[in-house]
Backbone atoms as SQL, in Angstrom:
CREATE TABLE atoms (id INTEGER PRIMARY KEY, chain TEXT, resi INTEGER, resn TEXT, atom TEXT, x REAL, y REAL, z REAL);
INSERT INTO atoms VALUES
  (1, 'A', 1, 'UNK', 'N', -0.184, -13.055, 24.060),
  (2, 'A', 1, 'UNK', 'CA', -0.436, -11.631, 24.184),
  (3, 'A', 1, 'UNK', 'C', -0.012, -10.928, 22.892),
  (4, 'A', 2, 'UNK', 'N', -1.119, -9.745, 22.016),
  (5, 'A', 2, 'UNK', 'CA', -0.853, -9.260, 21.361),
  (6, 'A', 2, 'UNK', 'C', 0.352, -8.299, 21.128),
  (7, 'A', 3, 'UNK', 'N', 1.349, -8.104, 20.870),
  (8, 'A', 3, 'UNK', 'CA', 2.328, -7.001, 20.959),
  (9, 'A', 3, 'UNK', 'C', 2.048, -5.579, 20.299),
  (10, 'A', 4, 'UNK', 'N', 1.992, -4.758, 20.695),
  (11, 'A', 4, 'UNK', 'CA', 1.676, -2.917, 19.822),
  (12, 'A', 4, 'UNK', 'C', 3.261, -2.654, 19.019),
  (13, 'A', 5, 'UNK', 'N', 3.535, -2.547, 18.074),
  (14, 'A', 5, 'UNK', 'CA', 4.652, -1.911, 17.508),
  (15, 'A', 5, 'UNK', 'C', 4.395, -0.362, 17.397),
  (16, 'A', 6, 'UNK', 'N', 2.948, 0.028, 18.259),
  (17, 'A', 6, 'UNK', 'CA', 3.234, 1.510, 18.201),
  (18, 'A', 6, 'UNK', 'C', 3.679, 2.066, 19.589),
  (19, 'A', 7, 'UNK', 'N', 3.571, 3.413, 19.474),
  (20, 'A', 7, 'UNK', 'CA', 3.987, 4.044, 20.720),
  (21, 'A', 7, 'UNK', 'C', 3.223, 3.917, 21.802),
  (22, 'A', 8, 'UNK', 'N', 2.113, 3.727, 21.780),
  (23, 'A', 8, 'UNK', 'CA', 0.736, 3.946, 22.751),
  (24, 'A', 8, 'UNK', 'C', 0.276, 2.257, 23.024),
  (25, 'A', 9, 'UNK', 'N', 0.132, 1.890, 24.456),
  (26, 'A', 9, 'UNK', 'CA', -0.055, 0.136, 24.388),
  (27, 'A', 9, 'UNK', 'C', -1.657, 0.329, 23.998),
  (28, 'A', 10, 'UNK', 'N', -1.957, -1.202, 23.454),
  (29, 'A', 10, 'UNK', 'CA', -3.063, -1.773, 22.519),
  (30, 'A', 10, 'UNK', 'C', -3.871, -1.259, 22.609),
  (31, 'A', 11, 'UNK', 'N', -4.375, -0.802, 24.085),
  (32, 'A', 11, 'UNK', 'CA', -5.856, -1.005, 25.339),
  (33, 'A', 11, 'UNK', 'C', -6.119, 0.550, 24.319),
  (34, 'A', 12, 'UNK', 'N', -4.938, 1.195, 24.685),
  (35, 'A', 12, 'UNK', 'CA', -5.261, 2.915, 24.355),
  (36, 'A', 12, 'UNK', 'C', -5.806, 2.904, 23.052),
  (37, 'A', 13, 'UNK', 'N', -5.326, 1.952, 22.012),
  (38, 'A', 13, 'UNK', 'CA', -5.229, 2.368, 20.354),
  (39, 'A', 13, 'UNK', 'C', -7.004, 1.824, 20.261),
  (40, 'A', 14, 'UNK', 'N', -6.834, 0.531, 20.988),
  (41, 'A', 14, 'UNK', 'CA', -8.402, 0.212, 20.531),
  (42, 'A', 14, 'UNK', 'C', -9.203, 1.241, 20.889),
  (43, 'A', 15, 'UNK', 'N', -8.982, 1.578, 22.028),
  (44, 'A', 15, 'UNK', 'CA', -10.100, 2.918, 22.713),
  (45, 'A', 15, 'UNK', 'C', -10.220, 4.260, 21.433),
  (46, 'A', 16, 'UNK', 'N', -9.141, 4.579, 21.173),
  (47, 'A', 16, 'UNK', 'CA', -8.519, 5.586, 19.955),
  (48, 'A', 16, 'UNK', 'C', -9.836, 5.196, 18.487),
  (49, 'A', 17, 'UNK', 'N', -9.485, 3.877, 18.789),
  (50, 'A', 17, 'UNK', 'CA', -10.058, 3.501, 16.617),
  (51, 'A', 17, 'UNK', 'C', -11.587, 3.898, 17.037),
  (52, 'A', 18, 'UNK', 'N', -12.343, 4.310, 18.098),
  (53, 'A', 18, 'UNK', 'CA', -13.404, 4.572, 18.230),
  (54, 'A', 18, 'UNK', 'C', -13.648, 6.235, 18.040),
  (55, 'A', 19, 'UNK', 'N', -12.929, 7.269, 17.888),
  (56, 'A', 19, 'UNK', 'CA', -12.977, 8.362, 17.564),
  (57, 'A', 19, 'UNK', 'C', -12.971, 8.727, 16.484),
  (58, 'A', 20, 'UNK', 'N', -13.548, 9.601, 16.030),
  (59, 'A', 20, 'UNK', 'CA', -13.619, 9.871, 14.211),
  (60, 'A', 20, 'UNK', 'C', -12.236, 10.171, 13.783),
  (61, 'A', 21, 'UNK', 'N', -11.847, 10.178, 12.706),
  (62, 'A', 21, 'UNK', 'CA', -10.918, 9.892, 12.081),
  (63, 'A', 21, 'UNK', 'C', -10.585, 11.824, 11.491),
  (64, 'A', 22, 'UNK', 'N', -9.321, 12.204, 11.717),
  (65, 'A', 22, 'UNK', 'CA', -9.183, 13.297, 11.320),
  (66, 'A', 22, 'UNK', 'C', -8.815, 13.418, 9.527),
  (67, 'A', 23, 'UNK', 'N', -8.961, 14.430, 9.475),
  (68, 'A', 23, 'UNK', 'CA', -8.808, 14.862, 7.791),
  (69, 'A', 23, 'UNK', 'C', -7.190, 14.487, 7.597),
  (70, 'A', 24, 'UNK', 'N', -6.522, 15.237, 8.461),
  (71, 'A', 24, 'UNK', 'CA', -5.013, 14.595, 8.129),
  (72, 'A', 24, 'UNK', 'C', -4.370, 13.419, 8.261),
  (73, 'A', 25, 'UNK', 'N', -5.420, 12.475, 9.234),
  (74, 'A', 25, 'UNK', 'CA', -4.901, 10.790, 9.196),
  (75, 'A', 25, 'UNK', 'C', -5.337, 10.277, 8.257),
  (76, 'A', 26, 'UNK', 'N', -7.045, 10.559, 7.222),
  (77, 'A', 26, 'UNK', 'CA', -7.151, 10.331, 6.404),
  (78, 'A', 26, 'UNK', 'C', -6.714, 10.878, 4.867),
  (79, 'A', 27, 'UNK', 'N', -6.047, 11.734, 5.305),
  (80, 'A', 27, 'UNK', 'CA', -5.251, 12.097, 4.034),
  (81, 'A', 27, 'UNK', 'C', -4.104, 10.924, 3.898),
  (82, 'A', 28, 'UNK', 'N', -3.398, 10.902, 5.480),
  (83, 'A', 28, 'UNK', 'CA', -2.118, 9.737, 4.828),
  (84, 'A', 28, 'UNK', 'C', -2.449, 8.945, 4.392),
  (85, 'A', 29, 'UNK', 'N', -3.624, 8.433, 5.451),
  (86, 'A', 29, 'UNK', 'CA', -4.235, 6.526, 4.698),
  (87, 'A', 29, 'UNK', 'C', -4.573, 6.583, 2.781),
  (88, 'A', 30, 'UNK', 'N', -5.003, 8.256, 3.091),
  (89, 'A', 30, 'UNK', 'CA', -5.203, 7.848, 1.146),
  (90, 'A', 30, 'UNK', 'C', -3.777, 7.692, 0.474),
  (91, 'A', 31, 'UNK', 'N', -3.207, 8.243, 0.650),
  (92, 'A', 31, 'UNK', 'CA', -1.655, 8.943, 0.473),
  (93, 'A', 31, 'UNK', 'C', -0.833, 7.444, 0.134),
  (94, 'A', 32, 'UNK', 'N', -1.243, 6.909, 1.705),
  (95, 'A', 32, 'UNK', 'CA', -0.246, 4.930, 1.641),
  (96, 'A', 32, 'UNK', 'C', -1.197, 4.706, 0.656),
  (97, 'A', 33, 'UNK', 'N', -2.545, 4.174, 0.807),
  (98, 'A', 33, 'UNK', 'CA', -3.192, 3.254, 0.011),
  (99, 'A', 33, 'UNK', 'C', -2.469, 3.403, -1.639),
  (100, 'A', 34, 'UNK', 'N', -2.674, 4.785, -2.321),
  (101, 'A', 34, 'UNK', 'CA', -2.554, 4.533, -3.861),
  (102, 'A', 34, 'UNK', 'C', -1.280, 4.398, -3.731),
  (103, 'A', 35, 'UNK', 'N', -0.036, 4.734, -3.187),
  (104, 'A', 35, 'UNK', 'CA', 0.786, 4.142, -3.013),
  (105, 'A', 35, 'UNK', 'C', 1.373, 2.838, -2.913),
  (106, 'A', 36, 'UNK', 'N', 0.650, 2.152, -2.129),
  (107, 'A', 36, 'UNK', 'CA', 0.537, 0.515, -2.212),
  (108, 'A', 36, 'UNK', 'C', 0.634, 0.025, -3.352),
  (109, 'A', 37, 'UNK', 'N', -0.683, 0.679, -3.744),
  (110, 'A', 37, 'UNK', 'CA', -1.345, 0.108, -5.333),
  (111, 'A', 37, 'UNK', 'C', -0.360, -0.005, -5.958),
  (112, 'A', 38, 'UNK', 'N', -0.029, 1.997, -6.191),
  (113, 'A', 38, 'UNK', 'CA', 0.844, 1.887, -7.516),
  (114, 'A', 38, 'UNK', 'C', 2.494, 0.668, -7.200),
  (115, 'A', 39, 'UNK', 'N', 2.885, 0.526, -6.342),
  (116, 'A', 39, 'UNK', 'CA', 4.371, -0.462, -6.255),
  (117, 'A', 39, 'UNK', 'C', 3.528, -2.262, -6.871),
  (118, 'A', 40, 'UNK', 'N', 2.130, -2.171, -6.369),
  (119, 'A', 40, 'UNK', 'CA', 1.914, -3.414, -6.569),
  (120, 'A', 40, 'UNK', 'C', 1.727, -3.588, -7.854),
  (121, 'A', 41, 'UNK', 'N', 0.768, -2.577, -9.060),
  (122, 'A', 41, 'UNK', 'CA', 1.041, -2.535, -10.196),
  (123, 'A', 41, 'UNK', 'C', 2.209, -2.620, -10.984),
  (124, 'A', 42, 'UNK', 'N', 3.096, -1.636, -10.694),
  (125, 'A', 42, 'UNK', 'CA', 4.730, -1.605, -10.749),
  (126, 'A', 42, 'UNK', 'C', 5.413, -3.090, -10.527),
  (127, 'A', 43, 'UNK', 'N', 5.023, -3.711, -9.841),
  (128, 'A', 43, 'UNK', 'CA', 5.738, -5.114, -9.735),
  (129, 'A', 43, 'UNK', 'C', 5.042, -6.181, -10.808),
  (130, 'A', 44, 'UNK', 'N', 4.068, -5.891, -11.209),
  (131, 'A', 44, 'UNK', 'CA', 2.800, -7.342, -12.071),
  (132, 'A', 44, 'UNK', 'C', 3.854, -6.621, -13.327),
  (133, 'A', 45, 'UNK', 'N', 3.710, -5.331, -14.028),
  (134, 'A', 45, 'UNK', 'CA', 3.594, -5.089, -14.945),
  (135, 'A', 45, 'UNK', 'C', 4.639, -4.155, -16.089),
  (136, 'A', 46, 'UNK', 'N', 5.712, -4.032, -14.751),
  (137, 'A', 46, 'UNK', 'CA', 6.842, -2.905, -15.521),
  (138, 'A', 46, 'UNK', 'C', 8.001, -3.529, -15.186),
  (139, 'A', 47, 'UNK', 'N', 8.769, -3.723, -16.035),
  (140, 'A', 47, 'UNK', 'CA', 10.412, -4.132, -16.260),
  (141, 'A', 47, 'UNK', 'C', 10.918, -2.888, -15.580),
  (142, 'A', 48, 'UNK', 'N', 10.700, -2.045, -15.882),
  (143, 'A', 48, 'UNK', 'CA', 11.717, -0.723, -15.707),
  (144, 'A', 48, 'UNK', 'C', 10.980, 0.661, -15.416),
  (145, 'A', 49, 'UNK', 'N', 11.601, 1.701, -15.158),
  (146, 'A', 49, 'UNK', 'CA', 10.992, 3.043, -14.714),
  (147, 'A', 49, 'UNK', 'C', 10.110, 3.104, -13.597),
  (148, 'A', 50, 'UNK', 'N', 10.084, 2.510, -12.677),
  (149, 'A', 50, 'UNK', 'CA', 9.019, 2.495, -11.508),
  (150, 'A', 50, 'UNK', 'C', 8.536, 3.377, -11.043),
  (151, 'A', 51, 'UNK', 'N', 9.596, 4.639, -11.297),
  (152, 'A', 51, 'UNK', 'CA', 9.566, 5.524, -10.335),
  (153, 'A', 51, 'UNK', 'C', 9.170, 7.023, -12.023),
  (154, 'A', 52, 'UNK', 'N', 8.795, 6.733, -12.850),
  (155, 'A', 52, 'UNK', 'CA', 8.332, 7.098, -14.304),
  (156, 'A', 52, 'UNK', 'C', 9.529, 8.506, -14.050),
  (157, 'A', 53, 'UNK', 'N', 10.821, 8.903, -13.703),
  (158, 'A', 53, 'UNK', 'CA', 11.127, 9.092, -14.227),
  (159, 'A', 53, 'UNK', 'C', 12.059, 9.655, -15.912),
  (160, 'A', 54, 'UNK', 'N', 11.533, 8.989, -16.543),
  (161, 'A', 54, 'UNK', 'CA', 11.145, 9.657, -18.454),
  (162, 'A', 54, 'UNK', 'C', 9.826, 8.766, -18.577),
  (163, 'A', 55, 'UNK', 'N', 9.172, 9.561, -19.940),
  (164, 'A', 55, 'UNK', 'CA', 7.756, 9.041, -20.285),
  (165, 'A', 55, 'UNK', 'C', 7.745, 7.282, -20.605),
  (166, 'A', 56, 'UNK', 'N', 7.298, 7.111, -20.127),
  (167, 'A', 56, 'UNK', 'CA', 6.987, 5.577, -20.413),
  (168, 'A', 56, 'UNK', 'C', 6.807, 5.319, -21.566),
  (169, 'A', 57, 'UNK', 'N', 7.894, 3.638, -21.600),
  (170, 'A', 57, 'UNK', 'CA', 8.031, 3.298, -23.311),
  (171, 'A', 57, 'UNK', 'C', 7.517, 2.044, -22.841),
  (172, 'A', 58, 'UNK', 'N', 6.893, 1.452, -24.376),
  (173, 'A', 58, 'UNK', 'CA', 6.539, -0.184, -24.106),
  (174, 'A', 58, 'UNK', 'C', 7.735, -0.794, -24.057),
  (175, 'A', 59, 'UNK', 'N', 8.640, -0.588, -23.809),
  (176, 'A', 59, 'UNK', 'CA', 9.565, -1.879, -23.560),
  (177, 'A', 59, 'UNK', 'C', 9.675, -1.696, -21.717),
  (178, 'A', 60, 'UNK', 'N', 9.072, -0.548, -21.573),
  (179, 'A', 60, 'UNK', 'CA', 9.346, -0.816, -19.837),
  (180, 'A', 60, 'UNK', 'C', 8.311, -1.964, -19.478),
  (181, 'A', 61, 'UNK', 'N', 7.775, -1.959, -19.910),
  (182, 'A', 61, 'UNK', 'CA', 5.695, -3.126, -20.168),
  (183, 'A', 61, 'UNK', 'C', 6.322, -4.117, -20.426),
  (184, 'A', 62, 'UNK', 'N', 6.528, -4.820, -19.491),
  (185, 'A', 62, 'UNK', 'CA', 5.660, -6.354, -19.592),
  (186, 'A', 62, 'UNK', 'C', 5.270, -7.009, -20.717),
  (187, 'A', 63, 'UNK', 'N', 5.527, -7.676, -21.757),
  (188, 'A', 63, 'UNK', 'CA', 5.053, -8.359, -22.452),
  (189, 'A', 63, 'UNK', 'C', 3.732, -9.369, -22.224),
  (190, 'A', 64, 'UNK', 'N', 3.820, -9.787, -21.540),
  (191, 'A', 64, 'UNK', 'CA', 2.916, -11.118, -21.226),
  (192, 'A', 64, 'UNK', 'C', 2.768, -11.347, -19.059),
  (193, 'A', 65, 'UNK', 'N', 2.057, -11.065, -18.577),
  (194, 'A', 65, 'UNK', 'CA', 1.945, -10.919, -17.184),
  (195, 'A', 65, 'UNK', 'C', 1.680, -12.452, -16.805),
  (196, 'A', 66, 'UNK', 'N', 2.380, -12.810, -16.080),
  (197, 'A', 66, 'UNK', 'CA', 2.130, -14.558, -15.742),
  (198, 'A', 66, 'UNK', 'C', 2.818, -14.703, -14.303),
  (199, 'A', 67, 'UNK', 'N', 2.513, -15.499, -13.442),
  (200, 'A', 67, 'UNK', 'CA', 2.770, -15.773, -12.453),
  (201, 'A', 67, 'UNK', 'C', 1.979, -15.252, -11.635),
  (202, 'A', 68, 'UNK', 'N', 1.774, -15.660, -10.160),
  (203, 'A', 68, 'UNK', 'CA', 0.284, -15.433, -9.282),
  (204, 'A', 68, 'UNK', 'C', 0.337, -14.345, -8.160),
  (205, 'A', 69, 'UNK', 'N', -0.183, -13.665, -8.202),
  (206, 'A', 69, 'UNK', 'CA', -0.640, -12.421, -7.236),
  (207, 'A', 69, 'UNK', 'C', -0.733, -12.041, -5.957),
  (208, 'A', 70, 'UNK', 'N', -0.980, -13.349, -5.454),
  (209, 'A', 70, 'UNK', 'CA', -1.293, -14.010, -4.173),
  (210, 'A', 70, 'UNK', 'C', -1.254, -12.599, -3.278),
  (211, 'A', 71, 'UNK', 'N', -0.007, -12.382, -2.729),
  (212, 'A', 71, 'UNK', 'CA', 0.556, -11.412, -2.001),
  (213, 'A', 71, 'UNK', 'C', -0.130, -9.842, -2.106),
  (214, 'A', 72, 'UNK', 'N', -0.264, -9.547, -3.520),
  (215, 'A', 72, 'UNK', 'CA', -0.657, -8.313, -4.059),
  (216, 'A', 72, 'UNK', 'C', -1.759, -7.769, -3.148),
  (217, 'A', 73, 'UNK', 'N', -3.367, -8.416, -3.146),
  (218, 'A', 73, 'UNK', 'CA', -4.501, -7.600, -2.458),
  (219, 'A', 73, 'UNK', 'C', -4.291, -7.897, -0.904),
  (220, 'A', 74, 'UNK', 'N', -2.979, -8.574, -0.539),
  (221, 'A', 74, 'UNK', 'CA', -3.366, -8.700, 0.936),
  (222, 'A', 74, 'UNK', 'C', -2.389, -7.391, 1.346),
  (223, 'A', 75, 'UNK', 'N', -1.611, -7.051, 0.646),
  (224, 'A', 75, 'UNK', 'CA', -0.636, -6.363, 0.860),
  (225, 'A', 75, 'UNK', 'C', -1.056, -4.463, 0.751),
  (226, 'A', 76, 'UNK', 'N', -1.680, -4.559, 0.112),
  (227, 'A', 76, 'UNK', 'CA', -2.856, -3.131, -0.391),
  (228, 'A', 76, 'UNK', 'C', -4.028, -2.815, 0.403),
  (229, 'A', 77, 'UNK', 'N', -4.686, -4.072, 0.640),
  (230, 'A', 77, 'UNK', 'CA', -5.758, -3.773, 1.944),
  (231, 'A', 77, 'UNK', 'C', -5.463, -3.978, 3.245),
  (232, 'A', 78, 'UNK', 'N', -5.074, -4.933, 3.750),
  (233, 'A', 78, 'UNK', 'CA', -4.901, -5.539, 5.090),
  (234, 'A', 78, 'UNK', 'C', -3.822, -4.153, 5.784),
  (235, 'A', 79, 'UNK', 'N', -2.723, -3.688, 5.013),
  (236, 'A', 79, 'UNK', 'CA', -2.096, -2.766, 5.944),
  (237, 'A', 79, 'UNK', 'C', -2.213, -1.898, 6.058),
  (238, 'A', 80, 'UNK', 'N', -3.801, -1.216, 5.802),
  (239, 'A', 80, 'UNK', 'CA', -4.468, 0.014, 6.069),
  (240, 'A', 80, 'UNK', 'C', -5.683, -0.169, 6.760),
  (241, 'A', 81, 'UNK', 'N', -5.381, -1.360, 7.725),
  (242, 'A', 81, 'UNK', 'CA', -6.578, -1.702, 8.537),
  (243, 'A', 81, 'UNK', 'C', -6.072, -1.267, 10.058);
């Protein structure tokens, strides 16, 4: 049996994903999505400043990007499904 980690059990939510989607749920989903992105970029490609508190210097950059991604597009799409 599937488990709901939301408030409302499964039966209701599936019934729910069939109603159009409001402007303010799709504002958050945009809101998480580039969010996602940007931490997942932030992790491939910046030593430091994540959060760009002062202007970005190349030494916060990455020299050379190596090691595998795997995690990255499942992590950006799949949890806005």
């Amino acid at each position: 049996m599937i488990e709901s980690t939301l408030e409302i059990p499964v039966a209701s939510a599936l019934n729910a994903a069939a109603l159009p989607l409001t402007r303010e749920l799709l504002g958050k989903m945009n809101a998480y999505w580039r969010a996602a992105n940007y931490l997942s970029v932030g992790q491939i490609y910046l030593y430091d400043n994540p959060l760009l508190k002062e202007p970005l210097k190349l030494s916060h950059v990455k020299p050379l990007v190596v090691g595998h991604w795997a995690p990255l597009p499942a992590r950006t799409s799949s949890t806005c499904i």
